[in-house]
N, C-alpha and C positions, 0 to 999 in steps of 0.2 A: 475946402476949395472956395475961392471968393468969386465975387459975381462976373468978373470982368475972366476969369479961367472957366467959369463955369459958360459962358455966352462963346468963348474961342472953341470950347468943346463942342457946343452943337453944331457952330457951323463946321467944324472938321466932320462929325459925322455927316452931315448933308451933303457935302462934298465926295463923302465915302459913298454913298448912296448914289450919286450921280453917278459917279464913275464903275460899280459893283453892281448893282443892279438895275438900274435902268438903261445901263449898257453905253452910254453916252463916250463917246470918242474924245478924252478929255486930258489927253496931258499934261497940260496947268495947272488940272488937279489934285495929279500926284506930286508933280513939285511942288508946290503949295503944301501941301501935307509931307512932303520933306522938308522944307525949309522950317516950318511951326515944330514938326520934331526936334531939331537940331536948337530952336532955340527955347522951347519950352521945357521947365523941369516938373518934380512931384509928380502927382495921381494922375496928372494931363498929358507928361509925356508916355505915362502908361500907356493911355487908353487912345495914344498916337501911334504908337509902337502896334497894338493890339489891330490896331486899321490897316498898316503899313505890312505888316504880316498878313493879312487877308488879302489884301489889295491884287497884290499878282494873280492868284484864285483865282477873283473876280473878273480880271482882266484876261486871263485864260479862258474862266467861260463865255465870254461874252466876247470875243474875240479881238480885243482889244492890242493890236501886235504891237504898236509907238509906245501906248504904257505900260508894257509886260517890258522890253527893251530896255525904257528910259529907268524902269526899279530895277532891273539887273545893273545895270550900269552904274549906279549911286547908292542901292543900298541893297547889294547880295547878300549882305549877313543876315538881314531881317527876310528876306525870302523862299519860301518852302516850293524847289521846283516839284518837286513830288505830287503835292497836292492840285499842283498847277496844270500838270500836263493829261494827270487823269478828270478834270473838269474840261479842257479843250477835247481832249478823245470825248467824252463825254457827248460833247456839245457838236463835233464833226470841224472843229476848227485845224484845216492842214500845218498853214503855215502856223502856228504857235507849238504844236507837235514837232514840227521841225527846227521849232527853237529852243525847246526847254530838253528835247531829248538828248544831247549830249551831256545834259547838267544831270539827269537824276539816273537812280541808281539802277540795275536790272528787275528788282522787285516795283521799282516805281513805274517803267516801262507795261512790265508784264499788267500791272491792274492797269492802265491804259487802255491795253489791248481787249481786256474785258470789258470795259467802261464803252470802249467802241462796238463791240460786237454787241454787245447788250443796247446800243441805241443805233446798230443799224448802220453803223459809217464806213463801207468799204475803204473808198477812199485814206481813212486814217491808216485802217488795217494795214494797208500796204504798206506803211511808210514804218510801221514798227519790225523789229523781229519776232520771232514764235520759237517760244519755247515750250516745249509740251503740256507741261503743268496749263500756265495758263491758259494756253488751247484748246485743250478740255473745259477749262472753265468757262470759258469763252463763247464755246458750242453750247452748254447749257443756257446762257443768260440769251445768246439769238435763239437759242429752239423755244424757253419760254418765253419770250416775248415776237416770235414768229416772223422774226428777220430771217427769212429763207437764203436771203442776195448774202447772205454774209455765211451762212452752212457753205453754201455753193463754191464760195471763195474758199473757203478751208480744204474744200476737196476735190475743187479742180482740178483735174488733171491728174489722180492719184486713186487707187481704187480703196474702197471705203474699210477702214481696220475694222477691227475685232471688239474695237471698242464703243462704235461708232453707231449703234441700234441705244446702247446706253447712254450714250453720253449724251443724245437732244431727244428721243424717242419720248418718254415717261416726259421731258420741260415741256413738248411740243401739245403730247395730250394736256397736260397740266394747266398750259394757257387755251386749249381749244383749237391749235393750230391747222386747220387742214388739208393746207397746203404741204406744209413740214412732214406732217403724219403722211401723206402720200410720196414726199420726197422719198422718205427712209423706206416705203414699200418698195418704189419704184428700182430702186438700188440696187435691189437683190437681196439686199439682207431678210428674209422674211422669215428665214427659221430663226426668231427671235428667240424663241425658247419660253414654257409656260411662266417663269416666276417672270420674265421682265415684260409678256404679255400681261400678267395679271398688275403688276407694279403699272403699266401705261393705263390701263382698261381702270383701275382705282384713283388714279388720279383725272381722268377724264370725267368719271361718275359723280367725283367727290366735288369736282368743281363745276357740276351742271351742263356739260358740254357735247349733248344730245348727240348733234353728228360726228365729233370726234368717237364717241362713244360704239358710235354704229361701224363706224368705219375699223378702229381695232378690235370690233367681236368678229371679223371676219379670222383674225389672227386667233381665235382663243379656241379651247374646246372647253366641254362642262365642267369641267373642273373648277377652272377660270373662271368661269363665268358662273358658277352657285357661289362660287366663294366674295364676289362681287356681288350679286344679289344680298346676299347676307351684310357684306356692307352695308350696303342703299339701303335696307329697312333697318338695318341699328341705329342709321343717320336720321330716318323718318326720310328721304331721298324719293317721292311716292310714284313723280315722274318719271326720273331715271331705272329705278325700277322699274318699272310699265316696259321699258323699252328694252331692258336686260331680260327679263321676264317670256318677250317676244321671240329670243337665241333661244332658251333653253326649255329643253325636252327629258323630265327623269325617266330614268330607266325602268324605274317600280314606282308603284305610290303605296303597293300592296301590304297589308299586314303581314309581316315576317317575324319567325321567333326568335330572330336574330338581330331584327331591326334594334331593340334598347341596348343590345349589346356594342352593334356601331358606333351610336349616337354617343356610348357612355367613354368607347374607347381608341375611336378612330384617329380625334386630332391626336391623344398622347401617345399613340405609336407611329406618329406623320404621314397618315395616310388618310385623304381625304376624300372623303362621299358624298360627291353632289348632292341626294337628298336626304342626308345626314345635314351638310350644311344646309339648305333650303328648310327643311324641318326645323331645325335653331330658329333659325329669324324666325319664324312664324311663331315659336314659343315666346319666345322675347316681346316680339311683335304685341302678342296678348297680353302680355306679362305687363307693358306698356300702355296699353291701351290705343294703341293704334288701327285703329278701324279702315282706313282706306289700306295701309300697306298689308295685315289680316286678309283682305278683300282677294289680293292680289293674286296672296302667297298661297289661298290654303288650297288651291287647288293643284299643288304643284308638290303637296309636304305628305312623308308617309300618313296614313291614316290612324297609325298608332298615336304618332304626337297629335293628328290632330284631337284625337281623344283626348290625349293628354291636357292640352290648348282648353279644350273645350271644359276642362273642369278646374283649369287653373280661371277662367272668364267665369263660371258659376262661384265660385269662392269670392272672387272678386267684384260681383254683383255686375259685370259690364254686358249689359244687356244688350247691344247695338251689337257687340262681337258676339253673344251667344249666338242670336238671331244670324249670323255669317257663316258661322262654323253648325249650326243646328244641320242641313243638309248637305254637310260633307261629312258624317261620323256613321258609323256602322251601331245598329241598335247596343252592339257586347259595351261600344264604351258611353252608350248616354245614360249608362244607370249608375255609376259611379257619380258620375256628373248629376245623375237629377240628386242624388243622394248631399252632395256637396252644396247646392244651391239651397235645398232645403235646411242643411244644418246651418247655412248662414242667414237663411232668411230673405233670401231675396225672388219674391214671388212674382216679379216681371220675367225674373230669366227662367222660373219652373215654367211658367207658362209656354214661352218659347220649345223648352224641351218638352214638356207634354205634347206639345203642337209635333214635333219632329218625331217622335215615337208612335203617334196613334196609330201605328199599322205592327207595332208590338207589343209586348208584354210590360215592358219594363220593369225596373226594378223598385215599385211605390212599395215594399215591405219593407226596405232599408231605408229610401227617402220621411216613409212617417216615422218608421223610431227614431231618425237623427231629428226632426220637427218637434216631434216630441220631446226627447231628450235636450233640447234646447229652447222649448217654452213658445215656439211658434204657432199663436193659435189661427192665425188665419190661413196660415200654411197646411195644417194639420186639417181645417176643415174641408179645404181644397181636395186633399190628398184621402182625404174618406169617399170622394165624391170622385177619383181617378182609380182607387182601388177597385169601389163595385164596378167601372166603365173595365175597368184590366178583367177582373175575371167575369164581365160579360164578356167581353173579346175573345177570352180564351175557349168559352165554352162555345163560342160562335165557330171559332178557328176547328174546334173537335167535333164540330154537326159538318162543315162545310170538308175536311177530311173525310168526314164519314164513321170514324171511330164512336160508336154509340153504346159500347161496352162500359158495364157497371164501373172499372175501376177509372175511366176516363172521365164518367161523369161525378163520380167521388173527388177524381184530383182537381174540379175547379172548385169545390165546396173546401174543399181544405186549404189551397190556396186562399183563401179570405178568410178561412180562422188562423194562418200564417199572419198574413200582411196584419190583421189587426190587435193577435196574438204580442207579435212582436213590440206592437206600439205600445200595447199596455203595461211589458216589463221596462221598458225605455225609460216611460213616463214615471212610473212608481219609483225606480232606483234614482231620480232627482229630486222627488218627491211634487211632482208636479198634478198635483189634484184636479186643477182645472180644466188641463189640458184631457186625464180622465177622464173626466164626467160627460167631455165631448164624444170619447170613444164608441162605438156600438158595443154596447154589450153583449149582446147576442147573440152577436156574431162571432163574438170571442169562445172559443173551448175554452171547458174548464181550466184544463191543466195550466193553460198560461195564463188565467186568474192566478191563479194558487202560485205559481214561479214567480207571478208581481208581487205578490203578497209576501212571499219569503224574501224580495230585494228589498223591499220598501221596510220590510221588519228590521233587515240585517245595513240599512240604512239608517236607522233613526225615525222615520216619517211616521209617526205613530195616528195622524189623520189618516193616512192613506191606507194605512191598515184599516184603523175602522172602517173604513167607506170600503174598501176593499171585500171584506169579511161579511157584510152586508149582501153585497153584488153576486157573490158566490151561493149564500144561501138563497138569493133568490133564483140564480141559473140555476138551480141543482132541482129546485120543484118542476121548472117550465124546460131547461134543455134536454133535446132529445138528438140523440147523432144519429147523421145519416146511416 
C-alpha cells in the first residue's frame, strides 16, 4: 500500500468514526465512503468494504435513521440487517426497529427482543412479536438486570405460568433485585418449591446481596438454608454467612452414635441433614484455616465434628482456630486432640488445650508417648509438668467426692506410673535417649523400664539399652510400691 492509499485510508476511518461512534448525524459520510468503495481497488477496498459493513450497526445503534436508509438504498448486499436491529433494540431506538424489521429474519427479531428487554425498552418490545423461546430469555436478561417495567409487560394481563418463579426468580436474586424479588412474591407464586428456593438464596449469597438474601430466607426452610451456609463458608462468604447463620436453628448439636454415620452417608443417598451440612463447613472451614467463618459456625456444628475440627486445627498447628473451637468440645474429644498437637509439635495449640481441659483429666499419657516418640523435647518437658498437675487433680477430684478408700488412693499412684510408663516405651522403640534421660524415673514401675528395654533391644538402640539397664538396677535398690 503506497502513501497516497495509505493517507485515503485513515481518513475513511475517521469518517467511520464520526458517523459509528460518536454518533454524529452524517450522511455525506456514508456517501463519501460509498463513492471511495466504488472507485478504490486492492487491500483499500477491503478495509472499505469492512467499514460499509459495520456502518448500518453503527447507524442503528446510535440512532442514526437518514444513514441506516441511505446504505439500504445503495448498498443492501454489503448490509447485515440482523446485526443492525438487535444494536437499535439494544439501544431503545423505535423507528429503526421499524425499519430493519421487515428485512431480518425471525431468529434476528427474536434476539432483538432479548436485546430490548435486557436494556429495559418497553417501548421497542411492543413493536416486535413474541415468541416463547425468546420470551423466556428475555425475562431472564430484565429479571437480571432488574427491568421490572419490562416483567410487567410480559405479564400483563395474563396470569403468571408455571414457568414463571424460574424463569427471572434465581436472574432477579443473582443481580440483587428487590423490587423483581418482591414482584414474583407478590404474584402468588410462593410455593416456589425447595430446589429453586435454594438455586435463588445461592445466587443472591454468591453475589453478596445482603437484602435480597434476607428477603428469600423467608421462602426457605433448613434444609435450604444449611446447604447455603455450607456454600458461604467453602466461598470464605464471612458476611453473608453471618446473616444465613441469623435463619438457622439445628435441631441437635448433640453427640449421637449415629452422627458419623450421617455425615459419611447422607448426601450419597440424597438426603440432606442440616447439621450434617453445617458440620462439613466448619471441617472444611478448619481444614482451611478460616478463623472468622470457624468463629461463626462452630457453634451451630455437632460436637462430634467439632472434635473432630479440633484435631484436624491441632495437626495443623492453627493456633487461632484451636483457641475458637477449645471451648466448644467436650473433655471425650480434647485427648485425642492434645495427643495430635503434641505428635506434631506444636506447643502454642497444647497450651490452648491444656488451658480448655483443666477441670479434667485428660489424656497427657498418650500426648507424652506421641512427644516422645517424635523427639519433642520441650513438649515433653511441658507434659511431665501437666501429668503430675492431672494426677494432682485427680486425687483432689477423689478427696472432694469423698471416696478415701485404699484402692482410690492407689489409682492416682498408678495413674503417673501409667502416663510416664508409657513415655518411656515410646521413646526407647525410636531410640530417642535424650528425650529419656528427661523422663522421671521414679516414677516409672519397673515393668515398663524392662518393656522399653526389650523395644529398644528388639530395635537396634543398643545406647538405650545401656542406659536403660543401668536405670533398672538402680530402681530395683531404691523402688518401693505402694
Amino acid at each position: 500500500m503506497d502513501s497516497t492509499e495509505t493517507s485515503l485510508c485513515l481518513v475513511l476511518k475517521r469518517m467511520f468514526l464520526e458517523t459509528h461512534v460518536r454518533g454524529r448525524q452524517a450522511p455525506w459520510t456514508a456517501r463519501l465512503l460509498m463513492d471511495d468503495y466504488e472507485s478504490c481497488c486492492g487491500s483499500i477496498r477491503i478495509e472499505v468494504k469492512a467499514a460499509l459493513q459495520k456502518l448500518l450497526t453503527g447507524a442503528a445503534a446510535n440512532g442514526h435513521l437518514k444513514v441506516a436508509r441511505l446504505l439500504w438504498q445503495t448498498h443492501k448486499e454489503l448490509c447485515n440487517p440482523g446485526k443492525a436491529i438487535i444494536a437499535a433494540a439494544a439501544n431503545g431506538h423505535c423507528d429503526l426497529v421499524d425499519f430493519l424489521q421487515d428485512k431480518c429474519t425471525r431468529e434476528n427479531i427474536g434476539a432483538a427482543l432479548i436485546a430490548a428487554a435486557g436494556n429495559g425498552h418497553v417501548e421497542v418490545l411492543r413493536q416486535l412479536p413474541v415468541n416463547e423461546y425468546s420470551k423466556t430469555i428475555a425475562i431472564r436478561e430484565a429479571a437480571l438486570n432488574g427491568h421490572i417495567q419490562v416483567l410487567k409487560f410480559f405479564f400483563q394481563g395474563s396470569e403468571v405460568n408455571t414457568l414463571f418463579p424460574e424463569l427471572f426468580l434465581v436472574k432477579a436474586a443473582e443481580g440483587g433485585h428487590i423490587d423483581v424479588i418482591k414482584f414474583v412474591l407478590s404474584t402468588g407464586a410462593v410455593g416456589i418449591g425447595s430446589m429453586l428456593a435454594l438455586r435463588a438464596l445461592s445466587a443472591a449469597v454468591m453475589n453478596g446481596h445482603i437484602d435480597a438474601t434476607k428477603l428469600i430466607l423467608e421462602q426457605c426452610g433448613q434444609v435450604e438454608i444449611a446447604l447455603a451456609v455450607e456454600l458461604a463458608a467453602s466461598n470464605n462468604l464471612v458476611v453473608m454467612l453471618g446473616v444465613l447463620l441469623e435463619e438457622y436453628e439445628p435441631y441437635s448439636t448433640c453427640f449421637e452414635e449415629d452422627n458419623y454415620i450421617e455425615v459419611g452417608q447422607s448426601r450419597s443417598a440424597g438426603v440432606v441433614n442440616p447439621e450434617v451440612a453445617v458440620s462439613q463447613a466448619l471441617y472444611l472451614a478448619v481444614s482451611e484455616n478460616r478463623v472468622e467463618v470457624v468463629k461463626l459456625l462452630v457453634g451451630k456444628s455437632y460436637t462430634c465434628i467439632v472434635g473432630a475440627a479440633m484435631s484436624k486445627a491441632a495437626a495443623c498447628g492453627f493456633y487461632e482456630i484451636a483457641s475458637v473451637l477449645a471451648n466448644n468440645v467436650q473433655d471425650c474429644t480434647l485427648h485425642g486432640t492434645l495427643s495430635e498437637a503434641a505428635k506434631q509439635g506444636w506447643e502454642e495449640v497444647l497450651a490452648v488445650l491444656n488451658q480448655a481441659d483443666e477441670n479434667g483429666f485428660g489424656a497427657f499419657g498418650s500426648a507424652l508417648a506421641e512427644a516422645a516418640t517424635h523427639g519433642h523435647i520441650d513438649i515433653v518437658k511441658l507434659l511431665i509438668v501437666k501429668s503430675e498437675e492431672c494426677v494432682y487433680r485427680f486425687n483432689q477430684h477423689l478427696r472432694a467426692v469423698g471416696d478415701s478408700s485404699w484402692m482410690a488412693k492407689s489409682l492416682g499412684h498408678d495413674l503417673q506410673l501409667i502416663i510416664i510408663g508409657r513415655a518411656f516405651i515410646a521413646a526407647a522403640e525410636v531410640g530417642h535417649l535424650e528425650i529419656l534421660k528427661l523422663l522421671p524415673m521414679k516414677k516409672a514401675h519397673p515393668r515398663y523400664l524392662h518393656d522399653a528395654m526389650k523395644k529398644a533391644r528388639e530395635c537396634g538402640h543398643d545406647a538405650v539399652v545401656d542406659w536403660l539397664s543401668i536405670c533398672i538396677i538402680a530402681l530395683a535398690t531404691t523402688y518401693r510400691p505402694s
